[in-house]
N, C-alpha and C positions, 0 to 999 in steps of 0.2 A: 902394977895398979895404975890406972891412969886416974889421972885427977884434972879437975876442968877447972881451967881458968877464966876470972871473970878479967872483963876490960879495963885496962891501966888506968889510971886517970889521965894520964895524957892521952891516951887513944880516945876517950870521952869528949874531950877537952877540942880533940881535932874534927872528930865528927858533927860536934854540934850545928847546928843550923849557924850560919854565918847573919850578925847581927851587923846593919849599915852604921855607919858611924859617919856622923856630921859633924866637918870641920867648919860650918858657918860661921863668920863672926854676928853673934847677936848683936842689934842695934836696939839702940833706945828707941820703942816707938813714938815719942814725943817727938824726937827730935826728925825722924822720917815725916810727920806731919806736918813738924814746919817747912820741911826742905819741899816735899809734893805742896804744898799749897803758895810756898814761894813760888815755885814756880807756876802756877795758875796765873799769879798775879803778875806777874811778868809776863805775861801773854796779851796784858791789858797797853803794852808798851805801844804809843804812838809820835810817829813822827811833831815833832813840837815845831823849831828852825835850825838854820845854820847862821852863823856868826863867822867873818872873816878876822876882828878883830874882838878884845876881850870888851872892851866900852859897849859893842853891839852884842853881846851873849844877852841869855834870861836875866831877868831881875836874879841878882845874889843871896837868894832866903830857900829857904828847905834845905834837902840835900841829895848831892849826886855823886855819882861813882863815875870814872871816869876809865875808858877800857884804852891801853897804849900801845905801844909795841911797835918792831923794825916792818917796812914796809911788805908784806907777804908775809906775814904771819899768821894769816886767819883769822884777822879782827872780823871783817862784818860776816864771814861764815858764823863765829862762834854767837854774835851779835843774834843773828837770826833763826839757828839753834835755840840759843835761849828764851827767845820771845814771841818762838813759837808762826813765826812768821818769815815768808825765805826773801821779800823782797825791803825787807824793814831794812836795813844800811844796803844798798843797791852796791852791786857789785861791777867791778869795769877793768877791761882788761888792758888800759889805757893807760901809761903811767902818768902820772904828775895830778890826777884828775882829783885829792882830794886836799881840797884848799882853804877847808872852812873845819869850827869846830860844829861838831853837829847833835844838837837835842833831842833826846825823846822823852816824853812824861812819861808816867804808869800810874792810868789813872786820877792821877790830877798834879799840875803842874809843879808842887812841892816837891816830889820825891821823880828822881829825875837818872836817867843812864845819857852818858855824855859818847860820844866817839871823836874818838881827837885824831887828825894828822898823822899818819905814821911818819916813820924817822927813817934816817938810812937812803933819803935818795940818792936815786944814782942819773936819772935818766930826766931830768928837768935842770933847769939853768940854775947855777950858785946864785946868783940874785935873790930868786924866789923860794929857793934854801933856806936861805938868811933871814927872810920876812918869814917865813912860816916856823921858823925854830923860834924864832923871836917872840912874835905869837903864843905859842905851845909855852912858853916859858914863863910869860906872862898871865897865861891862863893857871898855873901849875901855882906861882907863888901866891898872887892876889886873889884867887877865886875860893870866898869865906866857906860857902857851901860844900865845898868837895870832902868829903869823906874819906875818898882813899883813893887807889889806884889797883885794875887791875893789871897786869903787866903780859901780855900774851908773848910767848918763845917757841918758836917752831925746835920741834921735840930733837928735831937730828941735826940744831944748830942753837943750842943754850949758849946763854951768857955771852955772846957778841959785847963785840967795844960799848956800842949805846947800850945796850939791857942794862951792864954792870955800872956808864952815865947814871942811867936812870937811879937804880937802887940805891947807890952812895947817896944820890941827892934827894934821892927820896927820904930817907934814912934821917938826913941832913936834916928835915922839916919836919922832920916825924910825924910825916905820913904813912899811911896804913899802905903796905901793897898784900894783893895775895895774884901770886906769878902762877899763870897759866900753861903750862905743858903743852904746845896742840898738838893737833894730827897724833896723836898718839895711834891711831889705827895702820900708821905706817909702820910702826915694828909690831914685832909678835910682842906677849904679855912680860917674858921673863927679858928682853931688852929693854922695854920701856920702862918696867920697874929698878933696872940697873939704874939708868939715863936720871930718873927721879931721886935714887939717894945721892947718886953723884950731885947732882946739882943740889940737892938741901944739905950736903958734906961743904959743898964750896960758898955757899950763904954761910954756913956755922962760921966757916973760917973768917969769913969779912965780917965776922957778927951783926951779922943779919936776920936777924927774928924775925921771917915775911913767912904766912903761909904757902903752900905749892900745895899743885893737885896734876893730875894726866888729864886731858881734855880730846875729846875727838867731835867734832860738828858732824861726820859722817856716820858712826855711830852710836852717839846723843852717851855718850862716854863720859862722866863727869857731871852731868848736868844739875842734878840734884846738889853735890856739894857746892858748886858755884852759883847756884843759888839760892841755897843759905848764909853761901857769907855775902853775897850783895846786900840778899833783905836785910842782914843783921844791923849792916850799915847805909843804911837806906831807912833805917825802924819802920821798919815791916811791924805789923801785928797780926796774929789771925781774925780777928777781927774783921781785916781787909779781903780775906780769903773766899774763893769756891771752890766746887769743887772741879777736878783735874785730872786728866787723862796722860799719863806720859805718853804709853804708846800711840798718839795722837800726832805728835814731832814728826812732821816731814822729814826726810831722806836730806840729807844735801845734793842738787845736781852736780853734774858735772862742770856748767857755767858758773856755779859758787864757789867751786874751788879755785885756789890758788896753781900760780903757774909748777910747774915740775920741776925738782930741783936741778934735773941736768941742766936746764936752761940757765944758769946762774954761774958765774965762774968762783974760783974758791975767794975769791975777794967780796964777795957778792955787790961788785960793781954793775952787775947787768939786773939789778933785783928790780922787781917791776910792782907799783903797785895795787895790791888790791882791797878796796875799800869801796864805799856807798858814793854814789854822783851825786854830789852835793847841791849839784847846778840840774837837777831835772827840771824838764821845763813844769809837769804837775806840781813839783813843791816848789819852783818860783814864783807857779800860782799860786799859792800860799800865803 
């Protein structure tokens, strides 16, 4: 006698229509609103001046955030990333060319993004070394307004001799930093998230409680976290906000970025800097 079988539950089980499953991480959408509308407002970022010495900075009221880091690191790419604008910290392929500390308001002269000096020269005279560290160091202890530091690390050379300077001293003064990852669009996704624990493993161990994030100016990578933590410390409110188009962010050229790391020898004695001309003749009309 034959007898008919019905389907197992595992053969049920297998044939079922295949249902997607989303490993998203949910975000808070508060908090996506403050970060899109930060950045709106950062888009309002205009050139204010430059200052060679701390005595000639802005008057010392409000508050500013101050972006640092070894010289080719992608300070005025991420600069102009952020603010939505490609020639806001001018870029030069020039080494020695940035001498000054340089202001932009947002908005109105209180709440303020600094660009300081990069570190790590190699290719200007010690003399002018010396005044410009000296400067940066003066600016760093006496300046009441400053809120915090960002600290920018090109992604396939973290923690250099000055970064880890920085951080102890920063540390030292209980300063705020949140350390910037760039170019992260140089490695794929699963090396550059190694690169990122590695480096917040080697902060724990100097007990260092700094923020860190991956950053790419190329593709606007990061944008949103960095800034929310500017506005947070900037006090931002919505208040201040419009509305805002991410995909609106120009591309980085190719003239914005920094030099290629073959060009550097592993000492990075030959590192060149790239930053905004502080000396244009339009903002000396200014």
């Amino acid at each position: 006698m034959h007898h008919s079988r019905g389907k197992s539950k595992n053969s049920k089980i297998a044939n079922a229509p295949k249902q997607k499953i989303s490993y998203e991480k949910k975000v808070d959408s508060a908090i996506t609103e403050y970060s899109v509308r930060s950045l709106n407002w950062l888009r309002k970022a205009e050139f204010l001046m430059s200052a060679p010495k701390l005595n000639l900075c802005v008057e010392d009221t409000g508050y500013e955030i101050a972006f640092a880091g070894r010289s080719n690191a992608g300070k005025s790419s991420a600069i102009n990333a952020l603010t939505n604008q490609k020639q806001l910290a001018r870029a030069s392929k020039k080494p020695g060319r940035t001498q000054m500390i340089n202001f932009f308001s947002l908005g109105n002269p209180d709440q303020r993004l600094v660009d300081l000096p990069g570190y790590g020269y190699a290719a200007v005279p010690e003399a002018m070394k010396l005044v410009w560290q000296k400067e940066l160091e003066n600016y760093l202890i006496h300046r009441q307004s400053l809120q915090g530091l960002v600290l920018l690390m090109d992604i396939r050379h973290p923690l250099q001799h000055f970064d880890v300077m920085m951080l102890e001293w920063a540390y030292s003064r209980k300063l705020f930093v949140h350390v910037l990852l760039t170019k992260s669009d140089k490695l794929n996704r699963g090396p550059a998230s190694k690169v990122l624990q590695e480096v917040q493993q080697q902060l724990r161990k100097m007990k260092l409680q700094f923020s860190i994030q991956l950053f790419s100016s190329m593709n606007k990578q990061g944008l949103e976290e960095l800034a929310s933590v500017m506005a947070g410390r900037l006090n931002f409110t919505l208040e201040q906000s419009t509305k805002f188009d991410l995909d609106s962010i120009p591309e980085a050229d190719v003239d914005d970025l920094d030099e290629p790391l073959e060009s550097m020898d592993a000492d990075d004695e030959a590192e060149i800097e790239i930053a905004e001309d502080a000396t244009d003749e339009s903002r000396q009309a200014d």
